[in-house]
Structure formats: structure tokens, C-alpha cells
N, C-alpha and C positions, 0 to 999 in steps of 0.2 A: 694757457687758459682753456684751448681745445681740450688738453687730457685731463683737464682738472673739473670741466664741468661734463664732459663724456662720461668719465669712473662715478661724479656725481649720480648722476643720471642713471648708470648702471645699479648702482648701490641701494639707491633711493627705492628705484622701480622695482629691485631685484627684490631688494627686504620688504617692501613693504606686501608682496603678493607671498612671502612666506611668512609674515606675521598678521595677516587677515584669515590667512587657512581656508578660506571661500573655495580657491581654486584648485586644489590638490597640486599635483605632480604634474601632471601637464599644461597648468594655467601658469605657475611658478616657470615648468622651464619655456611654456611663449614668453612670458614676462621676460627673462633676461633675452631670450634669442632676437625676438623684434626690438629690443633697446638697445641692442648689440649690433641688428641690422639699420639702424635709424640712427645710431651715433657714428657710424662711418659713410653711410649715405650723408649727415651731413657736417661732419668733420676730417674727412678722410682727406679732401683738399689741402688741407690747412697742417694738417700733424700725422696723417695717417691714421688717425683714429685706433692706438695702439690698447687705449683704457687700460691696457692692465700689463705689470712689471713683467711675467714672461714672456708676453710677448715683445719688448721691449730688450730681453736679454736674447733673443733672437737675434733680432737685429742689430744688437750688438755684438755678439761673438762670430756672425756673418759679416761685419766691417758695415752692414748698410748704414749706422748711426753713427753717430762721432760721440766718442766715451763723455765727454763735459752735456752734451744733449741729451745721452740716455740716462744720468744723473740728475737733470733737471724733470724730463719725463718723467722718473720714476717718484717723484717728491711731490711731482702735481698728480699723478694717479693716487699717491698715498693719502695729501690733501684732500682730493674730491671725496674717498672714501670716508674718511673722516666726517667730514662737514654732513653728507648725506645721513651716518650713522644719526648725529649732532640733533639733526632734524629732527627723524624719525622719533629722537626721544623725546624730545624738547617740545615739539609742536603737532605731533601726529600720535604717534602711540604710547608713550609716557609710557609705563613701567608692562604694558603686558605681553613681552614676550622678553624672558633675560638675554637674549642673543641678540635681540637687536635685530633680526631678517640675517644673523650670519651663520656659516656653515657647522654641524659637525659632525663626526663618525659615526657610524651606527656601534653599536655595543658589540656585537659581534664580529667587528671587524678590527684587526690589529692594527697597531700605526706602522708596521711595514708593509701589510696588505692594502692600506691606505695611504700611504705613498708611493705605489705600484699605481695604484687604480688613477689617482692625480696626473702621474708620469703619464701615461697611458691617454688620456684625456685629453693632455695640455697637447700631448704628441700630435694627436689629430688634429686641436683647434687650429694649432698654427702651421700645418700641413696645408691645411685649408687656406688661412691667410697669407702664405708663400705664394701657392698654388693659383689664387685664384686675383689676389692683389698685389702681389712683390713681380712673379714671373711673367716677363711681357707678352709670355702665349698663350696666358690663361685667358680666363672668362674675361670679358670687359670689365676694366674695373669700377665704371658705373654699378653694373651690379654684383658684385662682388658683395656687399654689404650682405645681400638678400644670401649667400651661400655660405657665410659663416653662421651667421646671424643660425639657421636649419643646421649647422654641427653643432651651434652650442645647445640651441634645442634639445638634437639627438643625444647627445654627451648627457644633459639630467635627467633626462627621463633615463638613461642605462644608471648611470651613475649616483644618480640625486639620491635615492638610498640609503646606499654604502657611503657614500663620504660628502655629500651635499655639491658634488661634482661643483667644487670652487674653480677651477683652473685660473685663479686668479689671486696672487697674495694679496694684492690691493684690496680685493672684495672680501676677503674675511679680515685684512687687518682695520679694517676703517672699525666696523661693531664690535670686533673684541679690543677694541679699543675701548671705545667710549661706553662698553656692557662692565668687563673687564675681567669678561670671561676667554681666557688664553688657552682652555686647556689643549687643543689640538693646531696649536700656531705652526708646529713643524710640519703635519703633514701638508699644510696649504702654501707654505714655502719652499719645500725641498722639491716636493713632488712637481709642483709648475714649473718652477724653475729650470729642472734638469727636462724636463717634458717639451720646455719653449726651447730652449738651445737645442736639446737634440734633431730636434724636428727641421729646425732653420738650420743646422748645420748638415742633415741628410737630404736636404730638398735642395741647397746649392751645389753639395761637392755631388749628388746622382744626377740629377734632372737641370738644373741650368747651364743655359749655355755660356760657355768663355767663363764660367767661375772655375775660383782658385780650389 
């Protein structure tokens, strides 16, 4: 229920500050970075506050989650997404934005350049989330929230452009779901994905200590 109303939460708040347009580029990426900082402020006790599948695939291909867990995680991250999408149309924004608040490529950018740029992104979010909430040398994990929460920030504002800097499969598939507009579904899965593992896999076998 923690990852399932976290991704909510993400989705809701995320889409809804890209389908008002009020706030440009830098109100969009506070919007997800403080809802990012404030769903593991106060879910991180309870599930770690993972909200979304790469990071999730981190911790799984680092042994830190047990395969049957990161399966159930990754179903309530998709859930939340969904539901949040569900809303937005249903009871908030009804038909005026076809994306639903989800990500996609700029035109000028290719989908191998756009899953570079994803890889790349995801790399650093969960650098940061090793770094500063998995490794017991980091920053207190109290606040830990407040210092991902400023790389997802930093990540849109570079990225939001070029590819809607998703690093998150969960937060584009919930809208192109229920929009059912798919056309750039690969780059928001390939690209996290291999960007969550990489990153959890080079933070434990460089930097921790007594890891395998």
C-alpha cells in the first residue's frame, strides 16, 4: 500500500503540474522532486519508499529485496500509476491534455539518444538513493528524502526537454495507459531499467563496504 499510494502521489502531482502549464520547467520538476522528497520522508519507514520499478530493479539485482517482494512492489508501483492517471481524467482534467501529465521525446531526439539520456538519469537517481539511503555512511537517512527528492529536480530541468526525464517506467506507464498513447513506452523502460541496476550494481561492488 506504501508503493502503491507513493507512485499515486508521484503521478497525480507529477501530471497534474504538466497538464496546467502554469508552471513551466522548473514548477513541473519541484513538483515531482518535493513529492519525491515527501513520499520517503514519510514512507521510507515502512517500504523504502522505492515509487518506481527501477529503482526496485536495483535492489533487486543487488540481493537487497527478495525476488517474490520486488514482484509485488513493482505491481503496486504500476497500480498507483494507473489509478493517479484514472483520476486525472475522470475527475480533474477530462480530455485536455492527450498524455494524461505523461512523458515524451522531443522530435529531435532519436529513441537511441533517448534511451541513453533515461540510462543516464536513472544512473544518477539511484546513485543518490544508494548513496544516501541504502549505504550506512551516507547522509542520515532522515534526510535522505530532501537529497534525492534535488537530483530528481536537477535530472528535469537537464532532461525534461529531451525526453520528459521519466526515470521512471511506472510514471509513464500509468498515463499511457489509461491516454493510450504508447508511442515512446520503450524508451521509459529500457532506459530506467538498465540505468536503476547499473547504478545499484556499481555503488555496491565500488563503494560498499563487505559487499559481494
Amino acid at each position: 500500500m506504501a508503493e502503491l499510494i507513493g507512485t499515486f502521489l508521484l503521478t497525480f502531482i507529477g501530471g497534474a503540474a504538466i497538464i496546467n502549464g502554469q508552471t513551466g520547467l522548473i514548477g513541473v520538476a519541484l513538483a515531482h522532486g518535493l513529492t519525491v522528497a515527501f513520499v520517503i520522508l514519510a514512507f521510507g519507514q515502512i517500504s523504502g519508499a522505492h515509487i518506481n520499478p527501477a529503482v526496485t530493479a536495483g535492489f533487486l539485482v543487488t540481493h537487497k529485496i527478495q525476488p517474490k517482494e520486488g514482484v509485488v512492489y513493482i505491481i503496486a508501483q504500476l497500480a498507483g500509476a494507473v489509478l493517479a492517471a484514472l483520476v486525472l481524467k475522470q475527475f480533474v482534467f477530462g480530455a485536455m491534455d492527450a498524455l494524461l501529465g505523461g512523458q515524451s521525446v522531443a522530435p529531435d531526439v532519436s529513441t537511441t539518444a533517448a534511451i541513453v539520456i533515461e540510462i543516464f538519469l536513472t544512473f544518477f537517481l539511484v546513485t543518490a538513493i544508494f548513496g544516501t539511503a541504502v549505504d550506512e555512511r551516507g547522509s542520515f537517512k532522515s534526510i535522505a528524502g530532501f537529497g534525492i527528492g534535488m537530483v530528481v529536480t536537477a535530472a528535469i530541468l537537464a532532461g525534461g526537454p529531451l525526453t520528459g526525464a521519466s526515470m521512471n517506467p511506472a510514471r509513464s506507464f500509468g498515463p499511457a495507459l489509461v491516454s493510450g498513447q504508447w508511442g515512446d513506452q520503450i524508451v521509459y523502460w529500457v532506459g530506467p531499467l538498465i540505468g536503476g541496476a547499473a547504478a545499484a550494481i556499481t555503488y555496491v561492488s565500488l563503494f560498499m563496504k563487505n559487499s559481494k
